[in-house]
N, C-alpha and C positions, 0 to 999 in steps of 0.2 A: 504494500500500500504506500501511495509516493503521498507524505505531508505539505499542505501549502504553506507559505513560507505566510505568517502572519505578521504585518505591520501596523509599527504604531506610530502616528503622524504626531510628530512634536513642533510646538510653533519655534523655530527658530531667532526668527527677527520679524522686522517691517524691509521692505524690497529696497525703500531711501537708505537703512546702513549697512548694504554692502556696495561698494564704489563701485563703478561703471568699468567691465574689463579686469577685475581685480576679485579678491578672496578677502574671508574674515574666518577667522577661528572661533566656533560655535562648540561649546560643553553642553554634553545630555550626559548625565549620571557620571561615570568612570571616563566618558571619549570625550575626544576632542575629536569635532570632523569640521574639516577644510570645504568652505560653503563658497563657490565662484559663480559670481553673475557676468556669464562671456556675454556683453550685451554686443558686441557686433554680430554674433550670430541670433541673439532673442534667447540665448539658451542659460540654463543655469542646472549646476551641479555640483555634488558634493561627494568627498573622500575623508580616508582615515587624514587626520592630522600627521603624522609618523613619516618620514619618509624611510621605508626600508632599507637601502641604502647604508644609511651612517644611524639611523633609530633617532632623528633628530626632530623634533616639530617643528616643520617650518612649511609644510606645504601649502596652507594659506597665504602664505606670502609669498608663494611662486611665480612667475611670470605664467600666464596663457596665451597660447598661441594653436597654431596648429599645423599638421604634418601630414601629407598628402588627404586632404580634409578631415582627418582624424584632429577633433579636441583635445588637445592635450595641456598638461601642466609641467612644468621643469622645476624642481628644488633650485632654491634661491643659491644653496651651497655649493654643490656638486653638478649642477647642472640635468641628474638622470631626470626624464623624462617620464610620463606617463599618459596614457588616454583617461580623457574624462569620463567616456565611456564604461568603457570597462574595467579601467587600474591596472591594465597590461600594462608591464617596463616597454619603453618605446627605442631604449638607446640600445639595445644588441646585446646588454651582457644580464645575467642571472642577478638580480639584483633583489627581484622579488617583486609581488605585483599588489595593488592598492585596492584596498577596501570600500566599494561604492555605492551610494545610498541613494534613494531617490530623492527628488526633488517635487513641489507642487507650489504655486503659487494661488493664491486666493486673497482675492481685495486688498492686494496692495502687504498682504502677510507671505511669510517664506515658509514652509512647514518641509519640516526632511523627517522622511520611512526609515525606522528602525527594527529592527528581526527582534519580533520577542523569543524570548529564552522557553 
């Protein structure tokens, strides 16, 4: 028997504080997860805070961009890469891949999907 994956919509902010192009570090319980409104594309998404790589929190603070139209993020540090997508490593080496949560906007609120336990 395959289980759905249940989530639970937490409000994260209002849409005005996260910058235009840019990420804000958002805490629900124990996580921190990395909340980016790519608004050149209209899109918006979130990840583990963590970057695998070096175990550092910084990927909120990453540049966004993107690689052969794949979303992606690059730690401010090291540069590795990732899809907003999916949290695949996008730079070529085993580094480890990112934790991805949904995203939903409503009147002007951010709410991000988290797996209950």
């Amino acid at each position: 028997m395959i289980q759905e994956k249940v989530l639970t919509w937490f409000l994260a902010c209002k849409t005005s504080d996260v910058p235009e192009n840019g990420g804000v570090c958002v805490k629900f319980q124990d996580e921190q997860i990395a909340l980016f409104n790519f608004s050149r594309r209209k899109e918006w998404y979130a990840t583990q805070n963590m970057c695998p790589h070096r175990m550092q929190m910084a990927l909120s603070r990453g540049m966004i961009g993107t690689q052969n139209g794949e979303p992606k993020v690059a730690c401010p540090f090291h540069k590795k890469t990732f899809s907003l997508n999916t949290g695949k490593c996008l730079s070529g080496d085993d580094c480890g891949d990112l934790k991805t949560y949904p995203v939903k906007i409503e009147n002007d609120r951010v709410y991000i999907g988290v797996e209950n336990d």
